[in-house]
C-alpha positions as CSV (number, residue, x, y, z in Angstrom):
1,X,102.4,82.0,16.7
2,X,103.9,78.7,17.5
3,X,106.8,77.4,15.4
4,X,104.5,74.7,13.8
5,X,102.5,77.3,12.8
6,X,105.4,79.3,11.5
7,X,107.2,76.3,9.7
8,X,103.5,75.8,7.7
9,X,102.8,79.3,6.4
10,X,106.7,79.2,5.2
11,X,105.8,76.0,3.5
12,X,102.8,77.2,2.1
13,X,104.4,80.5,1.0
14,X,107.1,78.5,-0.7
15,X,104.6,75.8,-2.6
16,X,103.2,78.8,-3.9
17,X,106.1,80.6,-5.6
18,X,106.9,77.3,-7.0
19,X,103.7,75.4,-8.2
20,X,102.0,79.3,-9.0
21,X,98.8,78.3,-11.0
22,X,99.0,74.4,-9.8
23,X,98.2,74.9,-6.6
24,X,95.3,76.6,-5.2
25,X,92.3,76.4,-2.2
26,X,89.6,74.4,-2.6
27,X,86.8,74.1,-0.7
28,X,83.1,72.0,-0.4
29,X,83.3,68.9,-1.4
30,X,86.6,69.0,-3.1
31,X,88.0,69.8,0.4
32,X,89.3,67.2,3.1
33,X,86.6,66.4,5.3
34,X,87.2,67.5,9.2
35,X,89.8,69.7,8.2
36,X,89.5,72.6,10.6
37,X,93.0,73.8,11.5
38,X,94.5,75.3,8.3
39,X,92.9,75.3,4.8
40,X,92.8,73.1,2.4
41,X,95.1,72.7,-0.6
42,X,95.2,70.9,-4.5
43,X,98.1,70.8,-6.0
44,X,97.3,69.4,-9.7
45,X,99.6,66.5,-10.8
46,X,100.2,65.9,-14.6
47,X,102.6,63.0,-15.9
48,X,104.6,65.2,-18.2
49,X,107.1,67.3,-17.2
50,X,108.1,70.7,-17.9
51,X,108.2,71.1,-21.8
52,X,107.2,67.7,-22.2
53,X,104.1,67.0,-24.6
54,X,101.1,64.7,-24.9
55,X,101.8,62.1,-27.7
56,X,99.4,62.5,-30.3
57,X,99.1,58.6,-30.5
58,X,99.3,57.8,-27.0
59,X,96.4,56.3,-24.8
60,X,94.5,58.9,-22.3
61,X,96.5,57.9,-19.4
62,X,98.7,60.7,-20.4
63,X,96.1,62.8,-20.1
64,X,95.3,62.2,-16.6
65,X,95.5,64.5,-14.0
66,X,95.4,64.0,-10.1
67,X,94.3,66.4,-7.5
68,X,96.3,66.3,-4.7
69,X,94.6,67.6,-1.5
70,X,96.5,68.5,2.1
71,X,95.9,70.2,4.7
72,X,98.1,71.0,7.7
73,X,97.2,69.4,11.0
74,X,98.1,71.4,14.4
75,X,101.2,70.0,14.6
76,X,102.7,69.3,11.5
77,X,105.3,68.5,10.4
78,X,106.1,66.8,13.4
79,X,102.8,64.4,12.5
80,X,101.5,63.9,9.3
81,X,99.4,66.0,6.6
82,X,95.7,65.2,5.8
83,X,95.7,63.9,2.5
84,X,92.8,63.1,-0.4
85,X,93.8,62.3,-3.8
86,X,91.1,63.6,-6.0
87,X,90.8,62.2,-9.9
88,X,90.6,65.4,-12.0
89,X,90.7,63.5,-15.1
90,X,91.2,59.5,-16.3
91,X,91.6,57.8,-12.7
92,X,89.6,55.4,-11.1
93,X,89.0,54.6,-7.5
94,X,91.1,51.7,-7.0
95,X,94.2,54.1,-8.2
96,X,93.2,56.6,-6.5
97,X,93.5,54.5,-3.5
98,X,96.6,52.8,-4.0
99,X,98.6,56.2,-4.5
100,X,97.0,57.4,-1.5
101,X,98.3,54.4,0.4
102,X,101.7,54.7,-1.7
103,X,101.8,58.9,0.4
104,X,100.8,57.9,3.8
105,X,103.1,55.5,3.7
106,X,106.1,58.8,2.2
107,X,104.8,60.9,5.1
108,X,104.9,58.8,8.1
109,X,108.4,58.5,7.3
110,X,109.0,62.1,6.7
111,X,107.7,63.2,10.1
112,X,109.4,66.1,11.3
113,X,110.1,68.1,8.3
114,X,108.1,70.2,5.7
115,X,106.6,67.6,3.3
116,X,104.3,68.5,1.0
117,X,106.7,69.0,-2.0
118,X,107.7,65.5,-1.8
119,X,104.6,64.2,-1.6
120,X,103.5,66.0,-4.5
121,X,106.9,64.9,-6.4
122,X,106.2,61.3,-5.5
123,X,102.7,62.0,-6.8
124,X,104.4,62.6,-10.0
125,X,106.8,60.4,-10.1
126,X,103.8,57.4,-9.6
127,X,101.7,59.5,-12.3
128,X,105.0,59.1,-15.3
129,X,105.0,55.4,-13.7
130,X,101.2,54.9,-14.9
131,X,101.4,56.8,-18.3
132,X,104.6,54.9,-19.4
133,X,106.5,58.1,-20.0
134,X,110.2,58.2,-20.1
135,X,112.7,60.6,-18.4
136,X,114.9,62.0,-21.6
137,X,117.8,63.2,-19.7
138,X,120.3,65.8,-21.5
139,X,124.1,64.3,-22.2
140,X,127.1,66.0,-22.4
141,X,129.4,65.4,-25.3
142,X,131.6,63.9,-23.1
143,X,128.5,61.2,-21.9
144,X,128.1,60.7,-25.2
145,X,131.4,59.9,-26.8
146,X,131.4,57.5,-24.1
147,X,127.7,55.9,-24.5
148,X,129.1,55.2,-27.9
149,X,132.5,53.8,-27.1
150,X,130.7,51.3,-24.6
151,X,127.7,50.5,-27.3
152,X,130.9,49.8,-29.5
153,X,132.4,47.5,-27.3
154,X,129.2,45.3,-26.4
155,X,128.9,44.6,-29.9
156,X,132.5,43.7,-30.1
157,X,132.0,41.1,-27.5
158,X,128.9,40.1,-28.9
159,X,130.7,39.4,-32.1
160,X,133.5,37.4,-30.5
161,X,131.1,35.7,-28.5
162,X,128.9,34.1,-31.3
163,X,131.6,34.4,-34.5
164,X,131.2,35.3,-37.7
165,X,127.9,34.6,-40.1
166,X,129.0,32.1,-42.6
167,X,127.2,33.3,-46.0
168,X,127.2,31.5,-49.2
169,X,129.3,33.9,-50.5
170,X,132.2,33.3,-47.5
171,X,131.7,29.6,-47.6
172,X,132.7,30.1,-51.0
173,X,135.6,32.3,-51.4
174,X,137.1,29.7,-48.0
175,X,136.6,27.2,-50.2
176,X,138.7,28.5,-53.0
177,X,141.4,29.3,-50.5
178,X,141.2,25.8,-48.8
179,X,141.4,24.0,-52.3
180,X,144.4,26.2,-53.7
181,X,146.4,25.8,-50.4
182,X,145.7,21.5,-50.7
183,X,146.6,21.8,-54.8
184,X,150.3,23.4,-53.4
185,X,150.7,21.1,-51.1
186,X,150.6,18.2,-53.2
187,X,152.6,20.2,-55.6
188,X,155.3,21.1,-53.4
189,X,155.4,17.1,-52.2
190,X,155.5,16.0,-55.7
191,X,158.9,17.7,-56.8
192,X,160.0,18.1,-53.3
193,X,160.1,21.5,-52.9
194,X,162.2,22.9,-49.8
195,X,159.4,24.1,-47.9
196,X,159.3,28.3,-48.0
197,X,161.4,30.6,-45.7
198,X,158.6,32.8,-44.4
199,X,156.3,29.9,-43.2
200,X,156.4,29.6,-39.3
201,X,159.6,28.4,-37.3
202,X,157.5,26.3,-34.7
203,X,156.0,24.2,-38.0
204,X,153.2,26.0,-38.1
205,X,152.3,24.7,-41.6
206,X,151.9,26.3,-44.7
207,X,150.8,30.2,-45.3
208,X,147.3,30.7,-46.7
209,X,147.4,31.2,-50.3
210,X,145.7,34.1,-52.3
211,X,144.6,33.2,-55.7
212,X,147.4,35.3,-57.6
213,X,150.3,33.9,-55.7
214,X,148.6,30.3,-56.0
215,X,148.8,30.7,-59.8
216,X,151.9,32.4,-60.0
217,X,153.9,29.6,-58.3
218,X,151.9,26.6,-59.8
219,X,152.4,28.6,-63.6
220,X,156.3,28.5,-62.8
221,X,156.6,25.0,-61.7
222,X,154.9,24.1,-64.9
223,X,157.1,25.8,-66.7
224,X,160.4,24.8,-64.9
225,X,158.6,21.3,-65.6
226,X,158.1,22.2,-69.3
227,X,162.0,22.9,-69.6
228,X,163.0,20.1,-68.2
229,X,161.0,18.0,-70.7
230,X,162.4,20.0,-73.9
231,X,165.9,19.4,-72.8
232,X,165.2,15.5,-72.4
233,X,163.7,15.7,-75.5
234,X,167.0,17.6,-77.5
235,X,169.5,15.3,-75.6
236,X,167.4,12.0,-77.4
237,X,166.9,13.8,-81.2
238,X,170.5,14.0,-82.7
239,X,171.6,13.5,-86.6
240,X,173.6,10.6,-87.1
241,X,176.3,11.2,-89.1
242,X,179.3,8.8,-91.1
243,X,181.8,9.9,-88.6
244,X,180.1,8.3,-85.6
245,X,180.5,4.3,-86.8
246,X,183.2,2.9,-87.9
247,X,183.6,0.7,-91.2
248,X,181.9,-2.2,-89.8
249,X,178.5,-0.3,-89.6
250,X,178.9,0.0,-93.3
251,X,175.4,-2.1,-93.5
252,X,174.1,-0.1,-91.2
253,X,174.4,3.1,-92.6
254,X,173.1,2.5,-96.2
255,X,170.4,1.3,-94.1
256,X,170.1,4.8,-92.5
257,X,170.6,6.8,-95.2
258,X,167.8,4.7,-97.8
259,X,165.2,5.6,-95.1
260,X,165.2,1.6,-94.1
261,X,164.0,0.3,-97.5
């Protein structure tokens, strides 16, 4: 036995252990025509995976299967397989075809090594490719807490990036705010107010106001006003009385007291 020889029944032995009711011999017309050196092989191809399931809503391309046909040639692996690609259910010919291509293509370059398990991975691989269906791969917790930190973060830049939404409800309420900070201004300018110690020591203009501390410090200017007025008001309404004019005013005070009749 020649170490070509040797190197295919291993590979064969191994296929077997692995692919168990997928791969079997076929024969007739299912076989590769002018294959005379070694037997010939399927190897069924389905797009789903192990434990994966058809979707009950999905199209029949995930239904599909492909029989994938080799047989070894004197000297492989140091020259390629022959290949067929069979459609066991749902392909056409033109796909057929173009996967067939898409393997000669895989084993010229794998010359010199067993094969045929990569060919029947790539198989699968351009099978999921045709059905649309998605790897799910498993994430640690660890992947996870940091999926989400970096999800986190594009929105944050997103965010930045285009503001916030201005709502009727925000234009609002900054409205409010805008109006009560222009009413102190022009209060604080009006009786000349010092201007207060925690605003900003580069000038940086007045604080923004809440509505409470708006009307608590307008309330006490009106009411500092309010005193002032009262005591203007006393110093103005005082009782004459005899003492204050002098006996020249005596005219004047009959006048006062008779209610100016």
């Amino acid at each position: 036995m020649t170490d070509c020889a040797e190197e295919q029944e291993m590979e064969v032995e191994a296929l077997l252990s692995i692919l168990m009711d997928d791969m079997a011999v076929v024969t007739g017309s299912e076989a590769i025509a002018g294959a005379t050196h070694a037997p010939c092989y399927q190897i069924v191809v389905s797009p789903l995976g192990d434990g994966e399931e058809e979707d009950p809503d999905g199209d029949e391309s995930q239904r599909a299967r492909l029989g994938l046909v080799f047989s070894h040639t004197p000297n492989y692996p140091e020259e390629p397989p022959l290949i067929k690609c069979r459609s066991l259910r749902g392909l056409f010919d033109a796909e057929l075809a173009a996967c067939k291509s898409m393997l000669d293509a895989l084993a010229k370059e794998s010359v010199g090594m067993p094969m045929i398990f990569d060919l029947a991975q790539a198989a699968k691989e351009w099978m999921r490719d045709r059905a649309g269906v998605v790897d799910v791969v498993e994430e640690t917790p660890e992947q996870i807490q940091r999926r989400l930190e970096e999800e986190a973060e594009a929105r944050l830049r997103a965010m930045r990036a285009t503001g916030t939404p201005v709502t009727k409800d925000s234009y609002r309420e900054w409205v409010e705010k805008f109006d009560a900070e222009r009413a102190l201004k022009r209060l604080r300018a009006g009786q000349g107010e010092p201007r207060a110690a925690d605003e900003d020591a580069d000038g940086g203009g007045e604080r923004r106001m809440t509505g409470r501390r708006y009307f608590e410090e307008r309330t006490a200017a009106q009411l500092e006003a309010d005193e002032k007025a009262e005591g203007e008001e006393e110093e103005d309404d005082f009782d004459f009385g005899d003492s204050d004019f002098d006996d020249s005013d005596e005219d004047l005070i009959e006048f006062m007291k008779g209610g100016g009749d």
